[in-house]
N, C-alpha and C positions, 0 to 999 in steps of 0.2 A: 371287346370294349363295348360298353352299354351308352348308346345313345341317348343324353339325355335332354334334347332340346323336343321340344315342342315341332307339329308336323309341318307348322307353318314357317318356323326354322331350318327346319332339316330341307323343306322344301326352296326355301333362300339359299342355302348354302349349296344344294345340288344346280341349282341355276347360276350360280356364281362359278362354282368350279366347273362348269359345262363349258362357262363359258370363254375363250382361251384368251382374251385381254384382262381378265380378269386374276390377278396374280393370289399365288398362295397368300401371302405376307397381306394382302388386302382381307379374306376370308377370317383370319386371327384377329385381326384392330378389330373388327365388326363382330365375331364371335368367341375370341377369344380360345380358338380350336387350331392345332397344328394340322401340316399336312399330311401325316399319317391318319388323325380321326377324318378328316376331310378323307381320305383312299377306305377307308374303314366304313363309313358311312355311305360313299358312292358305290362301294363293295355288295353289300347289305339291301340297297336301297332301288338298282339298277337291275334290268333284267344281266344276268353272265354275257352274252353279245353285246350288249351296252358298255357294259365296264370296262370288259376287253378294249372297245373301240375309242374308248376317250385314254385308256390307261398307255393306247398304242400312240394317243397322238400327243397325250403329256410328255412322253417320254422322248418322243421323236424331237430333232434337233428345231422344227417349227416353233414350234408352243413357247409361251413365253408366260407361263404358270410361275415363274421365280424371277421377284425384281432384278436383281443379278441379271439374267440373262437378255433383259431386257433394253433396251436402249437409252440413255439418261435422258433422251428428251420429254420420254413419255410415262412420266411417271405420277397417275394420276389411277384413281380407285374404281373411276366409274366412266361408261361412255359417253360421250355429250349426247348420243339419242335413247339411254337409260332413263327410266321414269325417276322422279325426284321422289329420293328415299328418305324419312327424317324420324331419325328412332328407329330402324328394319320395318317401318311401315307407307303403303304409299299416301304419299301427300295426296289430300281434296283436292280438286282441279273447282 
């Protein structure tokens, strides 16, 4: 699969899927990319010890990588101490 976003892209979407509040279903609305290219990309992109380690902990029963498995209270895209994003760019302060 040929990644076709941009590095500063590809670079969002790897901080987004790092990070495990951060669900699949949120990475698609914002880039319009499933969780396979999302595993494809972190594949590619990650040294092999890296991917391994995030792919051990999506998978593991913690991770809450898919709204589903997630708690209906908390169902929101971004952390409250995430920088304010507006377009996949950071807002001026």
């Amino acid at each position: 699969m040929k990644n076709t976003f941009t590095p500063e892209q590809t670079d969002r979407i790897i901080e987004m899927a790092w990070e495990d509040r951060t669900p699949f279903e949120a990475i698609a609305f914002q880039f319009g990319t499933g969780e396979a290219a999302v595993i494809e990309i972190m594949r590619n992109e990650l040294k092999p010890s890296s991917f391994r380690l995030w792919r051990k902990r999506v998978n593991s029963g913690i991770s809450r990588k898919h709204l589903k498995k997630r708690n209906e209270e908390i169902i929101r895209f971004r952390c409250s101490r995430q920088k304010a994003i507006s377009n996949n760019k950071i807002s001026k302060r």
